[in-house]
N, C-alpha and C positions, 0 to 999 in steps of 0.2 A: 613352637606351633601356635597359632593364632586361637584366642580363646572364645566359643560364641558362646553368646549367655542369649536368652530366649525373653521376649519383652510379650506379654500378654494384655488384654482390654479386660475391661471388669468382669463381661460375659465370660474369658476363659480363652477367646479366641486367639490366636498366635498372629501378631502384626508385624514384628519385626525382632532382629537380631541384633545384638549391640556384640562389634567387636572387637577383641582389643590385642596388638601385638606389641608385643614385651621389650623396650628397647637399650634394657642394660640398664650399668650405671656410667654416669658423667665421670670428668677428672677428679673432680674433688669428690668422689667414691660413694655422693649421693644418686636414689634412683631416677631415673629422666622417668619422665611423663609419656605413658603409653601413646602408641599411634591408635587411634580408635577410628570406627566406620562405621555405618546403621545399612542394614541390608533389610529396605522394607520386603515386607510378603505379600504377595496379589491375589484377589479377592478369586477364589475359584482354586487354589492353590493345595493339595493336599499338605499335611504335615511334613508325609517323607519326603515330595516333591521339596518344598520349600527348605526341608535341612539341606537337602542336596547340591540346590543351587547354591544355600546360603556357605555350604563347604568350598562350593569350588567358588564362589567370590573372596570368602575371604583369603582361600590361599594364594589367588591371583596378588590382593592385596599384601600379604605378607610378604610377596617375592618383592612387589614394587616399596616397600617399604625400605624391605635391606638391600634393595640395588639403588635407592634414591629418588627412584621416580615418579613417589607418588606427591602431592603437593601438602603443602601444611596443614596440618586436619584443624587446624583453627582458623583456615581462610573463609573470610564470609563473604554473603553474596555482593555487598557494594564493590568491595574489591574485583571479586571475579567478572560482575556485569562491567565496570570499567575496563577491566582486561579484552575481554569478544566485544565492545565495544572499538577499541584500538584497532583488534584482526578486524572488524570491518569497515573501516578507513584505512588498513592495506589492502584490502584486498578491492575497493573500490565501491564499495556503498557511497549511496548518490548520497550529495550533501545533506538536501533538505531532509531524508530518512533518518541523514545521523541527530539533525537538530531533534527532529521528532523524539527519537527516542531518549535521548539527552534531558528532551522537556519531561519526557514521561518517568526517569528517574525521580523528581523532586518531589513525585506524592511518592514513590517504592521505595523510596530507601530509608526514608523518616521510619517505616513501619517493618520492613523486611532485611533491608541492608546489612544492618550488627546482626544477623542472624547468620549462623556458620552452614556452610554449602552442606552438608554432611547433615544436619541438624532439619531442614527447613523444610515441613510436613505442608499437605491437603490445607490443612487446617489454618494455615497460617494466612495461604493465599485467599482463601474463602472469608477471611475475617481483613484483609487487605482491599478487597472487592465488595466487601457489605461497606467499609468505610467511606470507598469512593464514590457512595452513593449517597452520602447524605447534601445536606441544603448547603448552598455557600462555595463551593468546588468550583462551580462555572466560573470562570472569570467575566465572561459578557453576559450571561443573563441572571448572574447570582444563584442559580437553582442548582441542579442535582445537574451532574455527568452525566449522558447517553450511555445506552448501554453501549454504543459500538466504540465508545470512547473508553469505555471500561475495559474491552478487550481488547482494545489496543498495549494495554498496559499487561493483560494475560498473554500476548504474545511476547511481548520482549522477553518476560518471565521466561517462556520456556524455551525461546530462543536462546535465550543465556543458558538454561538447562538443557538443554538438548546438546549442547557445547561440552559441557561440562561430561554427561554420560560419555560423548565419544574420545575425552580425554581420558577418560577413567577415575572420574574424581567419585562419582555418584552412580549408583547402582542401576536409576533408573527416571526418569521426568516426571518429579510430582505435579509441576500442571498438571499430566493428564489427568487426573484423581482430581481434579479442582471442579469446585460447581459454579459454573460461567451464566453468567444474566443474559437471558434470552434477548435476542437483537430482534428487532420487527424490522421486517421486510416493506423497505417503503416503496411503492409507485414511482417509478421515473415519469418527469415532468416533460411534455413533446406540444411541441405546434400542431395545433390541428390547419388543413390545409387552409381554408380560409384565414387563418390567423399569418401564414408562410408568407401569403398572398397580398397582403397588410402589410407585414415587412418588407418585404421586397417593392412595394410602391412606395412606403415610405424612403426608403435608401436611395430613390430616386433624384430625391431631393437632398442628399448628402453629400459632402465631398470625395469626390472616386475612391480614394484614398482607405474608406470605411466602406465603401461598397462593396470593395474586394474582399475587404478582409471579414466580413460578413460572412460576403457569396460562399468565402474558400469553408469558412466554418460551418457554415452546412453542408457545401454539396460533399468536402471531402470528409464529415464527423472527427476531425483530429482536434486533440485539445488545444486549448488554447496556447499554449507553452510549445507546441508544437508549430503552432503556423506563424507566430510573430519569430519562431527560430527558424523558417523558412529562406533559406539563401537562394540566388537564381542561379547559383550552378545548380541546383539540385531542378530546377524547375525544366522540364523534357518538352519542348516545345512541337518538335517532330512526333514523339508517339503519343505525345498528349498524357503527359501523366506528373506527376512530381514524385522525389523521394525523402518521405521522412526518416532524419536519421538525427535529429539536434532540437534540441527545448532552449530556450530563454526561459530562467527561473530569477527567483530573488530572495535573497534568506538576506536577515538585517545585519549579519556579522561580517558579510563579503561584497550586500548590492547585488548590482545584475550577474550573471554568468550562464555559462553554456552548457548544456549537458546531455549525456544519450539520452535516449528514451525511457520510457518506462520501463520495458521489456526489452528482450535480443526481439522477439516478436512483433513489436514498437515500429523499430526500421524495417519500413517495408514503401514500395509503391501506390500509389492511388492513380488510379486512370480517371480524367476529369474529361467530361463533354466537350464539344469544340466551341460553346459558346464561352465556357470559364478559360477555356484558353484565350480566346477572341479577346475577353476584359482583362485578362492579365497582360497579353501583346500592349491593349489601349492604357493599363495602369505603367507600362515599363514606360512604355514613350513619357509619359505625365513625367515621372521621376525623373528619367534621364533628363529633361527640362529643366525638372526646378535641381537637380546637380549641379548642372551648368549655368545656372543662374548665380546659386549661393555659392559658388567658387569653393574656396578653401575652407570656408563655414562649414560644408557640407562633408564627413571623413564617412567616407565609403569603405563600409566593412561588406557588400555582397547583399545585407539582407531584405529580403520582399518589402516588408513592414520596416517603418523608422520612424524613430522622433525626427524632427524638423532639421537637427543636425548632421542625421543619416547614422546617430548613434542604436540600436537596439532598443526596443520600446521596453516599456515595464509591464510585466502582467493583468498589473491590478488598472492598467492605463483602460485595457480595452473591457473589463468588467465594470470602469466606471462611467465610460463614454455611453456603452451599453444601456445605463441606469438611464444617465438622461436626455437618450435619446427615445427611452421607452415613455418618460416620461412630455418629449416634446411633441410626439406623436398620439397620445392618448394612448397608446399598446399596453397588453399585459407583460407585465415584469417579462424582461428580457435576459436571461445571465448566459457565456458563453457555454457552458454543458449543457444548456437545453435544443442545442444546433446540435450536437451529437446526439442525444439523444431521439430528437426528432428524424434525423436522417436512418439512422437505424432502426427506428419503429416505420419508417414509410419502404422499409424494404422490406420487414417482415410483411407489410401488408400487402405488398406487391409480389408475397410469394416468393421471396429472395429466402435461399437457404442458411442456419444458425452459421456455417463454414463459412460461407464468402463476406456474411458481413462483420465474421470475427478477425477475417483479416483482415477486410479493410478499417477497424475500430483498433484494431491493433493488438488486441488481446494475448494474452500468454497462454489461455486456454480459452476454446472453444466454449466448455461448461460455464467458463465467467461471463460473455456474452448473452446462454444460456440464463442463468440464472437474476440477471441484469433484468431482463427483459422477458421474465418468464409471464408475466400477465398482459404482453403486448401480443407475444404469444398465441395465448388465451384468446386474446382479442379478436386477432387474423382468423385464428380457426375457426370461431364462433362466424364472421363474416364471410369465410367459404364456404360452410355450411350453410349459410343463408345464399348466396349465389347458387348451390347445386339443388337448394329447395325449391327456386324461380323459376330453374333450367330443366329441372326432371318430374316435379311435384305438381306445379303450378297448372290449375285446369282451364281449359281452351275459353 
């Protein structure tokens, strides 16, 4: 029978349980080294509550012990985060997420990694997350980490833990218990109309080519990686509409490639006016031109957008055209999220419901959308309120 021994805080309070089952002896008639496990206690937990559960875990544990299937009680976390790392490049985690978290290993594991899954407390991650705030972290401005950068790094954690509980390795997700560094909610950056108005004159005088790919960035708010992954099968001429279903991305290990969207919610339609259709008819005729010009130069893979050899443009291509085109026009800094963001704040203002312009942003959830945009919001309501004060208030 599995043995719990009762682990106490200075105060008296009962924190957890240390357990240990008995695992004989070896060939050579010495004793093997017990399977041990810690069943923390949660804050609100009576005593009896807490033996009860702490009984039926570990008997759980004891069965998986002597039928084999519990895992080495000396696995620590670098191991295990490499393992749910692997399960999610089979099971289809988008590249650039894996790079991410890949990068975010090399400040965790220095400090957490040799720490055994079974062992690894509140405390740890709390003193992991004070670390990653000191001066020198940043790699481009030399200073201190963000905090949304900080919790980038507390999700993997408990991602990797949360794995682990439904393998049965750990009782229960010490993230949750972790004291996370408050993220400031920052303002999304939007064109005001007048400024919309400015671009769009200035594009006038660009080559078609960026005019579209402009036009398409605002009127349909898709990210950027979305519309240079635009092909013209997808583009619905008849109902006027395109369907995003493909990114052009780039990570430095592989170059350009293809990829779903963000979301399953991602691929979806966008209905576009009949003028953006009119300039897409006038940008295909353009292309089809210079195709047949550049002969065999030109390898046509289908997409809207191309480098000059009709190869897939590069991401960072239209962020930095962007730059100085903002800069040959005299405009305020131009980068391509600020065309989504402005297209979806000129719909809340126009009274467009959080629903229709989460699908058309493409969102996984409506609340994301929400909370995105929760002071443009603000903004709209305050300006209907000022319209019904003009309309019903306002003296003769």
């Amino acid at each position: 029978m599995a043995n719990l021994q009762e682990r106490r805080d200075k105060s008296g309070r009962l924190i957890s349980y240390s357990i240990r089952v008995h695992r004989g002896r070896g060939m050579d008639g010495r004793q093997l080294k017990p399977w041990t496990a810690t069943f923390e206690v949660l804050p609100g937990w009576s005593e009896k509550t807490a033996r009860k559960k702490a009984e039926t875990f570990a008997a759980t544990f004891e069965k998986e012990c002597k039928e084999g299937l519990t895992s080495d009680s000396r696995l620590k976390f670098a191991e295990y985060c490499a393992y749910v790392l692997q399960l999610k490049e089979q099971r289809g985690t988008k590249h650039s997420t894996l790079l991410l978290y890949r990068s975010l290993t090399t400040r965790i594991f220095p400090q957490i990694g040799h720490i055994k899954l079974k062992e690894l407390r509140a405390d740890h991650l709390n003193d992991l997350y004070s670390s990653l705030s000191r001066e020198g972290l940043n790699k481009r401005s030399g200073g201190t980490l963000s905090a949304k950068t900080i919790l980038q790094h507390h999700r993997l954690i408990s991602t990797v833990l949360e794995q682990a509980v439904k393998e049965g390795l750990i009782p229960f997700n010490v993230a949750s218990r972790a004291t996370l560094p408050k993220v400031e909610h920052k303002e999304v950056n939007y064109f005001q109309p007048e400024q919309v108005a400015a671009i769009r004159d200035a594009l006038e005088r660009e080559p078609l080519k960026w005019k579209m790919l402009v036009h398409l960035l605002l009127i349909t708010g898709a990210r950027r990686g979305e519309v240079i992954g635009l092909k013209w099968n997808k583009v619905d001429f008849e109902n006027n509409r395109i369907f995003i279903c493909n990114s052009v991305l780039y990570a430095p290990d592989v170059g350009l490639y293809e990829a779903a969207p963000k979301t399953e919610r991602s691929r979806r339609y966008v209905t576009l006016p009949p003028e953006t259709m009119q300039l897409l008819r006038q940008y295909r005729a353009w292309q089809n031109g210079e195709r047949l010009r550049l002969g065999e130069y030109f390898q046509n893979q289908d997409f809207v957008f191309t480098q000059d050899n009709g190869k897939p443009m590069h991401p960072d291509s239209v962020t930095e055209w962007l730059k100085r085109f903002s800069r040959r026009h005299e405009l305020p800094h131009v980068n391509p999220h600020a065309f989504r963001h402005t297209m979806a704040s000129m719909l809340y203002f126009n009274g467009v419901d959080s629903v229709s312009i989460s699908k058309r942003l493409g969102h996984a959830q409506v609340s994301t959308t929400a909370n995105i945009y929760a002071h443009v919001m603000e903004e709209a309501d305050q300006r209907n309120a000022d319209i019904l004060s003009s309309i019903f208030l306002k003296k003769a």
